[in-house]
C-alpha positions as CSV (number, residue, x, y, z in Angstrom):
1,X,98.7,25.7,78.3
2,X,101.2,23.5,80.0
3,X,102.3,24.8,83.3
4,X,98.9,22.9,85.3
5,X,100.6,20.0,83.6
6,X,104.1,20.7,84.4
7,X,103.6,21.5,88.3
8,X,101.2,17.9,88.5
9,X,104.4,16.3,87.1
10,X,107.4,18.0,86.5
11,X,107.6,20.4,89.4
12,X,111.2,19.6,90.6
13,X,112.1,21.4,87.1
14,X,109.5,24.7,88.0
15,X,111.8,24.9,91.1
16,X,115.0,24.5,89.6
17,X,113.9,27.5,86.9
18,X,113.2,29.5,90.0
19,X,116.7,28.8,91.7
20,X,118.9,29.4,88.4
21,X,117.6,32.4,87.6
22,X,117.6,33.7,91.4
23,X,121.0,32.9,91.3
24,X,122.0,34.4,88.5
25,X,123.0,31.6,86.6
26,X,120.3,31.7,83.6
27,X,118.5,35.4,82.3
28,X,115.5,36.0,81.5
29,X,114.3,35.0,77.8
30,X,115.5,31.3,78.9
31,X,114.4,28.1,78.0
32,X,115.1,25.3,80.6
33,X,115.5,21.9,79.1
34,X,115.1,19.2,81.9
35,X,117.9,16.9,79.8
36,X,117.4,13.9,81.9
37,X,113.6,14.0,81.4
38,X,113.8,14.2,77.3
39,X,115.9,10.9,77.5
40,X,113.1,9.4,79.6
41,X,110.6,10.7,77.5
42,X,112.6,9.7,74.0
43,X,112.9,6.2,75.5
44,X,109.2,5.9,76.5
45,X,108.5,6.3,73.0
46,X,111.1,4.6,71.2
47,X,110.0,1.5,73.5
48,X,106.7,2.0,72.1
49,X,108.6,2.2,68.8
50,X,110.1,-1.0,68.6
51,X,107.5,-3.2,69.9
52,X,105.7,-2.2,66.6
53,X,108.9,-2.1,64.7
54,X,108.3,2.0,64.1
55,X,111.6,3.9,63.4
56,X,112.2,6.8,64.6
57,X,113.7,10.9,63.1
58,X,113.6,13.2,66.3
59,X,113.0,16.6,65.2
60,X,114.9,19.3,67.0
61,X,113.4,22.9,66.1
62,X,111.0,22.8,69.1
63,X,113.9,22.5,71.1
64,X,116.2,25.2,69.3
65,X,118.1,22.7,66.9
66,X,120.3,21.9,70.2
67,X,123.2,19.6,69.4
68,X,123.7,18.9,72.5
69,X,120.5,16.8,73.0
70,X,120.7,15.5,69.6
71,X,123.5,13.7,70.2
72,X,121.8,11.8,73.5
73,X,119.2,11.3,71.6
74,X,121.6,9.4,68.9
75,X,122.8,7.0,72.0
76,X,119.2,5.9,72.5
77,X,119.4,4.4,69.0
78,X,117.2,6.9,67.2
79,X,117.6,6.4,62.8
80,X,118.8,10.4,63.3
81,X,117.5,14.0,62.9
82,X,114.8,16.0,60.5
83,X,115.7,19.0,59.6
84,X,113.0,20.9,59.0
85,X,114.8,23.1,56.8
86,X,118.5,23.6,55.3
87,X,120.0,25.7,58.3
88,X,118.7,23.0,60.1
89,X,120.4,20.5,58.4
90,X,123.6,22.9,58.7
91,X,123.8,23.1,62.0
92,X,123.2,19.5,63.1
93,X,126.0,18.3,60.3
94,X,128.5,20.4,62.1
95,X,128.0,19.0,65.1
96,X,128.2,15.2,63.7
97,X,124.4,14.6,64.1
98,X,123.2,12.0,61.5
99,X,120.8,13.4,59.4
100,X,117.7,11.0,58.3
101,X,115.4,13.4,56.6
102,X,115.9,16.2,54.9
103,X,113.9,18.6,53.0
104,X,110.7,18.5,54.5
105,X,108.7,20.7,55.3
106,X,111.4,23.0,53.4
107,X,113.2,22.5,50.1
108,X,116.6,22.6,50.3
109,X,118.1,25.5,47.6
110,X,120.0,24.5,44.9
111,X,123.1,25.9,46.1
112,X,123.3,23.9,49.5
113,X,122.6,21.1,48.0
114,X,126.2,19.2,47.5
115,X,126.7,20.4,51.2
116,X,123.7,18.5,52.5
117,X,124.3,15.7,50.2
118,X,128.1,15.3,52.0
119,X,126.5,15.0,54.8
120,X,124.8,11.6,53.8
121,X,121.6,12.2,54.5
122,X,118.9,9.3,54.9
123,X,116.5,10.2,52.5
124,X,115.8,13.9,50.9
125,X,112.4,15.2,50.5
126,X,111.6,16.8,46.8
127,X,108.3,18.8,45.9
128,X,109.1,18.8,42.0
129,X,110.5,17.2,39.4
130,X,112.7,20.6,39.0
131,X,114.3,20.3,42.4
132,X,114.8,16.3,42.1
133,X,116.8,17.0,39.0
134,X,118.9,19.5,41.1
135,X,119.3,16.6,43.8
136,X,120.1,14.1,40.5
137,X,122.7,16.7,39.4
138,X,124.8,17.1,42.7
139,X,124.5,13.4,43.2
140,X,126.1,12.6,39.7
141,X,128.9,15.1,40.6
142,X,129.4,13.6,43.8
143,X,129.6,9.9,42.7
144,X,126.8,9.2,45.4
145,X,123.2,7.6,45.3
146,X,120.7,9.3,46.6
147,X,116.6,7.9,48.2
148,X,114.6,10.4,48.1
149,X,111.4,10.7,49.3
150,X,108.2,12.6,48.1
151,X,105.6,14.2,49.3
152,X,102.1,13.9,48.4
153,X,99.0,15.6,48.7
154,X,95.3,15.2,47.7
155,X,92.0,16.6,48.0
156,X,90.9,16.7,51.6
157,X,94.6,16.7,52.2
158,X,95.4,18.9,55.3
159,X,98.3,21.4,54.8
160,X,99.0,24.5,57.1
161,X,99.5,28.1,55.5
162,X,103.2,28.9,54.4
163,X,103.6,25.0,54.1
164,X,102.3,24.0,50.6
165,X,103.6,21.9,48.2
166,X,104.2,18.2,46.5
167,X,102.9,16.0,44.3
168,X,99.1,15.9,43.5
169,X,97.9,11.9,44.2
170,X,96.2,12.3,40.6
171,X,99.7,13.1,38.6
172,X,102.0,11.2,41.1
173,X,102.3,8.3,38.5
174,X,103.6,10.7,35.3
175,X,105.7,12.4,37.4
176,X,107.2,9.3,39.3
177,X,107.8,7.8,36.0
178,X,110.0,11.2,34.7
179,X,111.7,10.8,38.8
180,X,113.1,7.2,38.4
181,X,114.7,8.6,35.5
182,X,116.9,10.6,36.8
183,X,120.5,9.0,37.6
184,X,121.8,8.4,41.3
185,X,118.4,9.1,42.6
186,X,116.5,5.5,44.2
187,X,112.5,6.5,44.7
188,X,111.9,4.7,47.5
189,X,109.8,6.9,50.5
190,X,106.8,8.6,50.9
191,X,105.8,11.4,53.2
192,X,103.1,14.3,54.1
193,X,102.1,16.6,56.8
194,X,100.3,16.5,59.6
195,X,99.5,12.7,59.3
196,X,97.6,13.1,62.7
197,X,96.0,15.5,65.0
198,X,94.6,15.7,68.8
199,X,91.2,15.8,69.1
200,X,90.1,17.6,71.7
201,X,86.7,17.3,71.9
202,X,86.9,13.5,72.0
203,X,90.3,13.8,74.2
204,X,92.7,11.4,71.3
205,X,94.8,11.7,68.6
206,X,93.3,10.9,65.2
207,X,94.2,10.7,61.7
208,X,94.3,13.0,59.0
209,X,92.8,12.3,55.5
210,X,96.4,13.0,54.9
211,X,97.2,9.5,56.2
212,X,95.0,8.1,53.6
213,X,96.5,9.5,50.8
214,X,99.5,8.2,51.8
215,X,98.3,4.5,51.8
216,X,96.8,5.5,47.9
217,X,100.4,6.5,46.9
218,X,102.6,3.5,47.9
219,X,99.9,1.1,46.3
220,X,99.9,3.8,43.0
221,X,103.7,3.3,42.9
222,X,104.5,0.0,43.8
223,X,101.6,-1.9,41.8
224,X,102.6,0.2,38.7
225,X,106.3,0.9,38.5
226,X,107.6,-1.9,40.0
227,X,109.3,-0.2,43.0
228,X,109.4,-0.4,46.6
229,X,108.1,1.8,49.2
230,X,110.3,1.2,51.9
231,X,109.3,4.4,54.2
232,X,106.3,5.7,54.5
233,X,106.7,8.7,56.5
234,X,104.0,9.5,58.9
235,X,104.9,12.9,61.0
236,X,102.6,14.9,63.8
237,X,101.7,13.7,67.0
238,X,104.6,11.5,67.0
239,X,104.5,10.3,70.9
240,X,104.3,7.0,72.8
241,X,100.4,7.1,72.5
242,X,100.2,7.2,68.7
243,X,103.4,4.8,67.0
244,X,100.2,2.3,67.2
245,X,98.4,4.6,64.8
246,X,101.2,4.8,62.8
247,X,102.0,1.0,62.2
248,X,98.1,0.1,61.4
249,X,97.6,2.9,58.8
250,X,100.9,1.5,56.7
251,X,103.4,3.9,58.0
252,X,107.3,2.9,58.9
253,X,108.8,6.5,60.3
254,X,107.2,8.7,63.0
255,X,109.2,12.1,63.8
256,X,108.7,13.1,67.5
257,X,109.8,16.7,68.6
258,X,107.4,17.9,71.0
259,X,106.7,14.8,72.4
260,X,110.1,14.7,73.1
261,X,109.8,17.5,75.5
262,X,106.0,16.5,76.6
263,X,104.3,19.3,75.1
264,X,101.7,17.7,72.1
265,X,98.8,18.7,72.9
266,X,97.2,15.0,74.3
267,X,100.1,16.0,77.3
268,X,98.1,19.2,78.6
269,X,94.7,17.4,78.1
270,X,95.6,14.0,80.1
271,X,98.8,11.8,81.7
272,X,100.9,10.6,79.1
273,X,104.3,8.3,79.6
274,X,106.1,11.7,78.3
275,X,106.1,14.4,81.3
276,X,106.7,18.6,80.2
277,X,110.4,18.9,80.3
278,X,110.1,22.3,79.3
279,X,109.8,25.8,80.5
280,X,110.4,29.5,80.1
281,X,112.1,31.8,82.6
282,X,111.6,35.8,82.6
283,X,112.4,38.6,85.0
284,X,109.9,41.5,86.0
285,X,110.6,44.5,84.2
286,X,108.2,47.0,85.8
287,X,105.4,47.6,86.5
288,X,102.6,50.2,84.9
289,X,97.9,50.9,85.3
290,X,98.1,47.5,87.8
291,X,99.9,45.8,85.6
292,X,103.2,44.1,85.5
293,X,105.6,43.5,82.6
294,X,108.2,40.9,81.8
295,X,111.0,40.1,79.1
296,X,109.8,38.8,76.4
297,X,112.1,37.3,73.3
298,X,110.4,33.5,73.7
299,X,106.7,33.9,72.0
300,X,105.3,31.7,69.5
301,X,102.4,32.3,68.3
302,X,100.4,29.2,68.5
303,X,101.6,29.0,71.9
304,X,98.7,29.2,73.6
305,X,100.6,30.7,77.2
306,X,97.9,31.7,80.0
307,X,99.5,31.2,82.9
308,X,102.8,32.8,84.6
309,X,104.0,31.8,88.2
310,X,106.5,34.9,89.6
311,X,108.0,35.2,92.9
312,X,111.7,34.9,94.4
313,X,111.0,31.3,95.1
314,X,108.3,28.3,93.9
315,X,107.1,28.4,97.9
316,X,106.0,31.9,97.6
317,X,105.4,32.4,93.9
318,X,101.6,33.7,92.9
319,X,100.0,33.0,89.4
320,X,99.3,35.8,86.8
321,X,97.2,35.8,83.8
322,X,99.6,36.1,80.9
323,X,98.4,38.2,77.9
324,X,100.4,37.2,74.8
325,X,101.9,40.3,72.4
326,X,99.1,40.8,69.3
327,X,100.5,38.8,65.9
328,X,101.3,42.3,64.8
329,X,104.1,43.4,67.8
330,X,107.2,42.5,68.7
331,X,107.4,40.7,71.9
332,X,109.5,43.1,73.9
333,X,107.4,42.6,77.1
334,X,104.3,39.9,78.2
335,X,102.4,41.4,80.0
336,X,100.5,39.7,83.6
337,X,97.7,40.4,85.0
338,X,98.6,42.3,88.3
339,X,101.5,44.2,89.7
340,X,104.3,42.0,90.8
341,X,107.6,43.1,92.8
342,X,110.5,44.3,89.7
343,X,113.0,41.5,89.4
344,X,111.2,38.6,90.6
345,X,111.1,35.1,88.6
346,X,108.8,34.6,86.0
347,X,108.2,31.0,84.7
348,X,105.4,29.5,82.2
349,X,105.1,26.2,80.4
350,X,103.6,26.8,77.3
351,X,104.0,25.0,73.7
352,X,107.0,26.5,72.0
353,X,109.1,26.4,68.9
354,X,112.2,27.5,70.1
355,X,114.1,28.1,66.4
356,X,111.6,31.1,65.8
357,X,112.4,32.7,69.0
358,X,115.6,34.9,69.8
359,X,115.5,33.3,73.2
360,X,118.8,31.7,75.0
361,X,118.5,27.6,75.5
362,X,119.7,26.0,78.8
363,X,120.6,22.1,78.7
364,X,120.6,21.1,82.4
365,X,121.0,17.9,83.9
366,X,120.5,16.5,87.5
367,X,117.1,18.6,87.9
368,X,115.3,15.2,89.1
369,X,117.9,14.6,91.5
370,X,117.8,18.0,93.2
371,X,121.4,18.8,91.9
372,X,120.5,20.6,88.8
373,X,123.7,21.3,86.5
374,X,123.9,23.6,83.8
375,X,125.9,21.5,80.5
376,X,125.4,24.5,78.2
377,X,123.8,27.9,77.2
378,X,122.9,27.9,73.7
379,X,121.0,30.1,71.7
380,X,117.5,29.0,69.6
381,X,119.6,28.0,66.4
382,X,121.9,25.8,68.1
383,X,124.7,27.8,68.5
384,X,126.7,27.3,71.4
385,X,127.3,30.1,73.7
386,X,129.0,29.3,77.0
């Protein structure tokens, strides 16, 4: 999906994927983050940010939670990091990355929840009463006050499978009334998700009915309970292109992850002030019926990879059709269209979600330069490895 984009604008970082793993210096199953193009890219939209006075969570679970472009992303001024889940949140608290957002689009369980709270999250997101008292509990046993955010949801509402839950727009008033009960908790954000979407056959980003609801539930809660609203949360799509959006449908917050990394889906379609600073390296494996196979270990499902380039160098690499594992295997191998030479470079650009993967991560810096540097290996969750 990406790599047309990526060699138009990126292709000193196709290159450098090519030389590092020639050289032995990064295996196959390896993401490449071009480190000195996500800062570009996270200042192009936090620029766009400011002028309409948009703050900013970056999300890092596209990237594989790294901490180690988390933390240049804190020197740019960002608020600090979702975490899409608890082991999220985990992972970026050890390494001394503010957390703004929590619990959203997953709940954090009862028994993390003084650990998360320690690490003085912005705001927590809460689907239920239940799981707000839990927050009120650890909160009172901490001596700490907690905002809390939550999220709402209406008919017409867009909500992807595996991610359902919140507060219906019709009983948001009875049950905000029983949540600014509870003590140590402040009600004070709203949030849902996606807010916005690409559409492709008119070539822009647009707005979800979600959006609306949104705009419904701050003027719900402020007009009857005599409480301010003081983030509306508007996540999805979150590049230079659409803080605009954000600002004239109400919202405060926007949460950029892939356009971080130049991968929503507005970035393959047309020029955008983010460029792809992404991109996946393999090895041929062997070859079998005309066909050639590489390691797999990096496919997400919704990736929508086509295209692989493979050859001992950019100069001479050829492109192969990539055909993508079936939902129901493993991704041991991807397989390309033709027969290719065993142990040559294989690299796509596709859009990824490197926490689902078991794929290495490489931070490297200097790509743009022509002296690219290798800062870290680090595997999808963050971990550092060497």
């Amino acid at each position: 999906m990406f790599l047309e984009a990526t060699l138009k604008r990126n292709l000193k970082l196709i290159d450098a994927a090519f030389k590092l793993h020639s050289e032995g210096l990064v295996e196959p199953d390896t993401y490449i983050l071009d480190l000195d193009v996500i800062i570009n890219n996270a200042k192009e939209i936090k620029k766009e940010a400011d002028k309409h006075a948009i703050k900013l969570y970056f999300m890092t679970k596209q990237f594989g939670r790294n901490p180690y472009v988390s933390s240049e992303l804190m020197k740019l001024g960002y608020e600090g990091a979702v975490a899409v889940d608890f082991r999220e949140a985990e992972i970026l608290a050890s390494n001394s990355i503010a957390l703004g957002h929590v619990g959203h689009l997953v709940q954090i369980p009862k028994n993390k929840i003084e650990a998360v709270l320690k690490a003085k999250p912005q705001y927590i997101t809460v689907y239920s009463i239940e799981k707000a008292q839990e927050v009120s509990e650890a909160a009172v046993k901490l001596g700490v006050t907690q905002k809390i955010m939550i999220r709402v949801i209406d008919k017409g509402d867009m909500l992807y499978p595996a991610q359902y839950g919140g507060f219906y727009i019709e009983e948001l008033l009875k049950k905000a009334k029983e949540l600014i009960k509870l003590p140590n908790l402040i009600l004070s954000g709203i949030t849902s998700f996606p807010c916005f979407l690409y559409n492709e056959s008119e070539g822009y980003i647009k707005e979800t009915n979600n959006a609306y609801t949104l705009q419904k539930a701050k003027k719900v809660l402020e007009e009857n309970l005599n409480i301010e609203i003081e983030q509306v949360n508007m996540p999805s799509a979150s590049c230079a292109c659409n803080v605009k959006n954000i600002s004239n449908l109400g919202g405060t917050h926007g949460e950029p992850g892939h356009g971080l990394l130049g991968t929503t889906p507005i970035h393959a379609a047309s020029e955008q002030p983010e460029i792809p600073a992404i991109v996946y390296v393999s090895e041929i494996s062997h070859n079998l019926d005309n066909k050639s196979f590489c390691y797999g270990g990096g496919h997400y499902r919704r990736s929508h990879m086509e295209n692989a380039l493979v050859g001992k160098t950019l100069v001479d690499a050829l492109k192969y059709k990539v055909e993508a594992p079936e939902v129901e295997s493993i991704d041991y191998h991807f397989t390309l269209s033709d027969k290719a030479e065993v142990s040559d470079t294989v690299v796509m650009a596709f859009r990824t979600q490197i926490f689902v993967t078991r794929s290495k991560v490489a931070v490297v810096r200097g790509i743009q330069s022509g002296r690219p540097q290798i800062v870290g290996i680090y595997d999808s969750q963050g971990m550092f490895l060497e």
